[in-house]
C-alpha positions as CSV (number, residue, x, y, z in Angstrom):
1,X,0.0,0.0,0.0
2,X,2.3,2.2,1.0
3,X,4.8,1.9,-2.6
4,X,1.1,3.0,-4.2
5,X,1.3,5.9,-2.4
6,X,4.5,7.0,-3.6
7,X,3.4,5.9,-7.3
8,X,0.6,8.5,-6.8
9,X,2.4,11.3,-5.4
10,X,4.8,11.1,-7.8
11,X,2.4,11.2,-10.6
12,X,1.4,14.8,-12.5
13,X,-0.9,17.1,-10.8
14,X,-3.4,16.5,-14.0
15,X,-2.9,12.6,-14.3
16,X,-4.0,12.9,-10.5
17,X,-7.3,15.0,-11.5
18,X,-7.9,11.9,-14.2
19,X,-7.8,9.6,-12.0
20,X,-9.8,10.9,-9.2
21,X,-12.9,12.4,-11.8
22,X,-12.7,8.8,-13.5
23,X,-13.1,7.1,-10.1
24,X,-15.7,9.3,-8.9
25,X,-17.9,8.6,-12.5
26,X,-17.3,5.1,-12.3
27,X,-18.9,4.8,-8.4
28,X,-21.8,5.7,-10.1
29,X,-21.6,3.5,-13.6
30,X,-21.4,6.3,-15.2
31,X,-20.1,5.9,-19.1
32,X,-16.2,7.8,-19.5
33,X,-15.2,9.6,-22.9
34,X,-12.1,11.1,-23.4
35,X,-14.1,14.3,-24.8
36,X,-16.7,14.7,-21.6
37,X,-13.1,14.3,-19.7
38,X,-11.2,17.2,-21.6
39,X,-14.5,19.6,-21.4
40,X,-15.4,18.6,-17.8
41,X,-11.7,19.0,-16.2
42,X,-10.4,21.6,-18.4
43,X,-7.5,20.0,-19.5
44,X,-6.0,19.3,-23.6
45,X,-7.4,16.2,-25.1
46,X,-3.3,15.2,-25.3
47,X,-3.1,15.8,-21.5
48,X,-6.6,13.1,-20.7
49,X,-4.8,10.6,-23.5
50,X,-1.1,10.7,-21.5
51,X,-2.6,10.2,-18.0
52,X,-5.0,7.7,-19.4
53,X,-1.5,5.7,-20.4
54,X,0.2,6.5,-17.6
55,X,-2.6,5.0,-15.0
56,X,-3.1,2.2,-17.7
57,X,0.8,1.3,-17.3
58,X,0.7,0.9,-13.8
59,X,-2.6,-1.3,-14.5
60,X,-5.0,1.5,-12.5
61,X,-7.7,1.0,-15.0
62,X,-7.9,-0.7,-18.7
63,X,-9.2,0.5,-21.8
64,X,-12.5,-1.0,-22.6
65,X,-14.6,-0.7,-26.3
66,X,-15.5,2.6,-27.5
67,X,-13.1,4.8,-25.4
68,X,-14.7,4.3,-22.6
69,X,-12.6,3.1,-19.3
70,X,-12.7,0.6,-16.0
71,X,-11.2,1.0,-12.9
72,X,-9.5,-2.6,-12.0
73,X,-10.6,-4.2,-8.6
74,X,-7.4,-5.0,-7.6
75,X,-3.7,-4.3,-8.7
76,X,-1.8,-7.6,-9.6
């Protein structure tokens, strides 16, 4: 737990924001699109695309069909 700590706080203020507004939508099952992530967090489309890599490296959350994204239930 604590070595995921360090992963996060080492991790871009914006791939942080990602991460946390993509968490929050997906408690609620709502759908995630790069776009409604840009517009809604005020961040370049480039920016949403290089933390959604980043987080998907370190196997936070995979790419599903049709751009949309799902946190894993556990790290592994």
């Amino acid at each position: 737990m604590f070595s995921l700590l360090i992963i996060y706080l080492g991790s871009s203020g914006d791939f942080i924001k990602v991460y946390l507004y993509i968490l929050f939508l997906s408690k609620y099952g709502k759908d995630i699109k790069l776009n409604d992530l840009s517009k809604k967090l005020a961040l370049p489309l480039k920016t949403i695309q290089d933390a959604l890599k980043y987080w998907e490296d370190l196997r936070s959350f995979s790419e599903k069909a049709y751009g949309l994204y799902s946190l894993q239930s556990s790290r592994n």
